[in-house]
VODOGU-674606 format. One record per residue: residue number from 1; residue in three letters; chain; x, y, z of N, C-alpha, C in turn. Coordinates in Angstrom, 1 decimal. Layout:
N
<r NUM,'Ala','A',<X,Y,Z>,<X,Y,Z>,<X,Y,Z>>
...
END
This chain:
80
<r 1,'Unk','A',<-21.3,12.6,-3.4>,<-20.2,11.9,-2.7>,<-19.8,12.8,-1.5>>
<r 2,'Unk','A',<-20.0,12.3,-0.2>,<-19.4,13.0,0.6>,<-17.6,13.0,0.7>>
<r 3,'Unk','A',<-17.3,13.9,2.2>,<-15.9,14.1,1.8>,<-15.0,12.7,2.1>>
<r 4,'Unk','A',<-15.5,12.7,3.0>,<-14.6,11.1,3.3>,<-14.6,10.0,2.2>>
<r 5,'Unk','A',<-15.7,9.9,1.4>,<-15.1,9.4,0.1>,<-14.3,10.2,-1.4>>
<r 6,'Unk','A',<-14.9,11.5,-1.5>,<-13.9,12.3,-1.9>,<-12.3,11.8,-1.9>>
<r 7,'Unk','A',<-11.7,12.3,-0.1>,<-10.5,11.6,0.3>,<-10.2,10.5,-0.7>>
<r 8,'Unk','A',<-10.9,9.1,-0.2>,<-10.5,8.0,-0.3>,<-10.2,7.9,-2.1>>
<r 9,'Unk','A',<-10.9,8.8,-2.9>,<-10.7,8.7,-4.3>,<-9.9,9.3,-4.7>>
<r 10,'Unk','A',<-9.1,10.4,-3.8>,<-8.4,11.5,-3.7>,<-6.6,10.1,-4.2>>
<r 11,'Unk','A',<-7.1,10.0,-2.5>,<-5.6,9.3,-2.3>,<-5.1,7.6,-3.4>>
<r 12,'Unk','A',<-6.7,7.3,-3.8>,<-5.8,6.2,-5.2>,<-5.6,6.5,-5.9>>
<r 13,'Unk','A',<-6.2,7.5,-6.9>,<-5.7,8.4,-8.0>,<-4.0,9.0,-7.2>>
<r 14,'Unk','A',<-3.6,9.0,-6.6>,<-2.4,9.6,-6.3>,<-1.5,8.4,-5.9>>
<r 15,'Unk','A',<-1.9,7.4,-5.5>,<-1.2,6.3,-5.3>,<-1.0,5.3,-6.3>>
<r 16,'Unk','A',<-2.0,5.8,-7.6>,<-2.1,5.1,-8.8>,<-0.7,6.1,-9.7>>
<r 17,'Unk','A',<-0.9,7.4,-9.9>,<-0.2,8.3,-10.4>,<1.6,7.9,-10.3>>
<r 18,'Unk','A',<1.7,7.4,-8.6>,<2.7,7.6,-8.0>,<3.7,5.8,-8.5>>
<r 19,'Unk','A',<2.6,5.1,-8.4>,<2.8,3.6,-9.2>,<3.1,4.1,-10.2>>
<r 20,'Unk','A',<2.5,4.9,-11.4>,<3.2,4.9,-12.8>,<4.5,5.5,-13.2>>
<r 21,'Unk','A',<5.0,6.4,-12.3>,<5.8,7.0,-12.0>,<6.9,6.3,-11.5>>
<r 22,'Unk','A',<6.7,5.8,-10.6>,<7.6,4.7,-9.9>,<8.0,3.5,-11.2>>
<r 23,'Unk','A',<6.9,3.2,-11.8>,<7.3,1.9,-12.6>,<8.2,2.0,-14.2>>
<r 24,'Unk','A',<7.9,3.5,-14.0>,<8.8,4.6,-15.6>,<9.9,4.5,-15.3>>
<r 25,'Unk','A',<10.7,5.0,-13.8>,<11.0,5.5,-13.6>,<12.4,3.8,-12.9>>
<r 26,'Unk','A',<11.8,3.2,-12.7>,<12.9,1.9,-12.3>,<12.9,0.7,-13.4>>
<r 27,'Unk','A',<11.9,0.9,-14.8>,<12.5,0.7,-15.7>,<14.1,0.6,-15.9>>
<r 28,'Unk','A',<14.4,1.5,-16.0>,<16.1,1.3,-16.5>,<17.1,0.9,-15.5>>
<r 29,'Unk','A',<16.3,0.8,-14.6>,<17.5,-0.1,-13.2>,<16.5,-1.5,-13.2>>
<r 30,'Unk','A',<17.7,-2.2,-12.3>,<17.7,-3.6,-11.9>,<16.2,-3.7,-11.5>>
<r 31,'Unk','A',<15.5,-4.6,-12.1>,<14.2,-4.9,-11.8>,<14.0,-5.4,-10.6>>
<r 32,'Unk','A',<13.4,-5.1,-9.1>,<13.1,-6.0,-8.0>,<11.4,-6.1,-7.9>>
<r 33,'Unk','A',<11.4,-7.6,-7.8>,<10.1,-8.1,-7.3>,<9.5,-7.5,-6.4>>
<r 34,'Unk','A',<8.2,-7.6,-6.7>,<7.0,-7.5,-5.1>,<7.2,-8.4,-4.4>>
<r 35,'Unk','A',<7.5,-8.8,-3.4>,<7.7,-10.1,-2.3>,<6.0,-10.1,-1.9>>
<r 36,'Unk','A',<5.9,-11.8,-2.0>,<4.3,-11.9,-1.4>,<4.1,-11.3,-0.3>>
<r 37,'Unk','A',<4.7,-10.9,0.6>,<4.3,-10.2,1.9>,<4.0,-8.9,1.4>>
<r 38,'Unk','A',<4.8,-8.4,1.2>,<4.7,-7.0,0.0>,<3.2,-6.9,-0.2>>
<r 39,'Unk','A',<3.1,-7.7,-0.9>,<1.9,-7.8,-2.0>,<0.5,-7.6,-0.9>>
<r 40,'Unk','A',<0.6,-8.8,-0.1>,<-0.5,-9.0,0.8>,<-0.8,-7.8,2.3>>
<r 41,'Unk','A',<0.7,-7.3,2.4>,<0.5,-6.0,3.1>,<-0.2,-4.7,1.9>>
<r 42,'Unk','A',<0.0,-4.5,1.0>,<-0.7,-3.5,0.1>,<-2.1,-3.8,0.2>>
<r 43,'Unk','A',<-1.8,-4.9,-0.5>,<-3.5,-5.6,-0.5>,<-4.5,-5.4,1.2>>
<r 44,'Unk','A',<-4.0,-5.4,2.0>,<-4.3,-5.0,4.2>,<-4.6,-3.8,3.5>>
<r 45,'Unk','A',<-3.8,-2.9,3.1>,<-3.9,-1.0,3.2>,<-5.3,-0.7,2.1>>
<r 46,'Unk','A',<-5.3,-1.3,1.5>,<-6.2,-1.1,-0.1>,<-7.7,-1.4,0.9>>
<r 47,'Unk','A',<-7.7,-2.1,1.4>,<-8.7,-3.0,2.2>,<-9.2,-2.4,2.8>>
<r 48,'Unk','A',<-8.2,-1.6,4.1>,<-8.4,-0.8,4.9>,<-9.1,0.8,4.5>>
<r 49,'Unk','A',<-8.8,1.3,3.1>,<-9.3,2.2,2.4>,<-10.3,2.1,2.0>>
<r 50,'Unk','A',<-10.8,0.8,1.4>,<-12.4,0.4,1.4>,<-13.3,0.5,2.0>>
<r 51,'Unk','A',<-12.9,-0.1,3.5>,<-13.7,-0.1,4.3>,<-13.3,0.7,5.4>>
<r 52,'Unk','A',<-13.4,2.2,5.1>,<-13.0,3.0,5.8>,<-14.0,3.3,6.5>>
<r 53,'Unk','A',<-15.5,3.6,6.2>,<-16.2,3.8,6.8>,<-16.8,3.1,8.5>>
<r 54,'Unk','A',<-16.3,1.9,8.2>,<-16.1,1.7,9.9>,<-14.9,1.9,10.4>>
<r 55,'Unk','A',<-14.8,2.8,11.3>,<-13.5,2.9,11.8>,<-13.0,2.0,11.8>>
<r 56,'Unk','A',<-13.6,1.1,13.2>,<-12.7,-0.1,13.7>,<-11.9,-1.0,12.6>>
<r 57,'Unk','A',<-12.7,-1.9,11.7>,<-12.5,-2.6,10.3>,<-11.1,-1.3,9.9>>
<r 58,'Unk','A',<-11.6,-0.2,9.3>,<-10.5,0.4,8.3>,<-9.3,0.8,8.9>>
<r 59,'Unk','A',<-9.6,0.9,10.1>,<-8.2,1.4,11.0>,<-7.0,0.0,11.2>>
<r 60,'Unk','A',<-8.1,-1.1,11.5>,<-7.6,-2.5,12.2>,<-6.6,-3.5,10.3>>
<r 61,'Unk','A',<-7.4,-2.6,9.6>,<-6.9,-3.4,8.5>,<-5.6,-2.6,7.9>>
<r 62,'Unk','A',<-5.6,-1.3,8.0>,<-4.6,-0.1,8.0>,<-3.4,-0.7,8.8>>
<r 63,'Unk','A',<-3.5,-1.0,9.9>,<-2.8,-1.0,11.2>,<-2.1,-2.7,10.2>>
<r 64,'Unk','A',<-2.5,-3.8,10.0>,<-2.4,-5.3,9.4>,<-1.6,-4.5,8.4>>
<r 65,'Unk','A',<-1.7,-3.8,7.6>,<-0.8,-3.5,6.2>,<0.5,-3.2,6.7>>
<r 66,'Unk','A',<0.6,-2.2,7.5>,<2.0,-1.5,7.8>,<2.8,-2.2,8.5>>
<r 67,'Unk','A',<2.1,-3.4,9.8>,<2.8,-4.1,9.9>,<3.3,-4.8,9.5>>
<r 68,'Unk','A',<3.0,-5.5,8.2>,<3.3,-6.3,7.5>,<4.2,-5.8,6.5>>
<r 69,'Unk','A',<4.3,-4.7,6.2>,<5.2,-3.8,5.2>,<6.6,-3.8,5.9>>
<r 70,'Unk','A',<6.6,-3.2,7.5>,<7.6,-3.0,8.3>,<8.0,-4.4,8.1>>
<r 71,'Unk','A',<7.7,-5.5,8.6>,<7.9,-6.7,8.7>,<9.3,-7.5,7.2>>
<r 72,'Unk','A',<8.8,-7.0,5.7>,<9.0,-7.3,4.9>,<10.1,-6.4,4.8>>
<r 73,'Unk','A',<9.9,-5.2,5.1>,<11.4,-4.2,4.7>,<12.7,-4.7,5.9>>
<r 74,'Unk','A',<12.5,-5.2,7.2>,<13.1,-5.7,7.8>,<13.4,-7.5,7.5>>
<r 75,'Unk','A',<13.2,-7.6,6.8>,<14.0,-9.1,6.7>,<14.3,-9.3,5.7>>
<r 76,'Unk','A',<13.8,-7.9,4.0>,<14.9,-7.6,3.5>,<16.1,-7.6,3.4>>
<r 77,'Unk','A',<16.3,-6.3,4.4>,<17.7,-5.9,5.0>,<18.1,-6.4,5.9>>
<r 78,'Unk','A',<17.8,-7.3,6.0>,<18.7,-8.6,6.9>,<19.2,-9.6,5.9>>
<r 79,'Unk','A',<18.3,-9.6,4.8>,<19.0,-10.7,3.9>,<20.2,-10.4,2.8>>
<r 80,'Unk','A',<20.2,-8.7,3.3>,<21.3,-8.3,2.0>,<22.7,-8.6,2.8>>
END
């Protein structure tokens, strides 16, 4: 395994870790949904991790997730 996939196995095991943690842990508060945008921006970043090995693709799908995340946390807090 070279290191660039090393990384990439690095960072889901921590983002996996950080999910179970997160989901223990908002148990006992108010349950809030994943909003499809939500979802389909993770889904961009997950993607982008995949296919990291071409820049262009992993960068371009990276870049599709976060805007789509920014996107979703702003119209959020516009609707509260």
């Amino acid at each position: 395994m070279i290191s660039s996939q090393a990384y990439i196995a690095a960072t889901i095991v921590i983002l996996a870790v950080i999910a179970t943690v997160f989901f223990f842990v908002t148990k006992k508060r108010q349950q809030s949904r994943l909003t499809p945008l939500a979802g389909l921006a993770f889904g961009f970043i997950l993607a982008g991790l995949f296919f990291g090995d071409d820049r262009m693709i992993g960068y371009g799908l990276l870049g599709i997730g976060v805007i789509l995340a920014v996107i979703d946390i702003v119209r959020r807090l516009k609707s509260k």
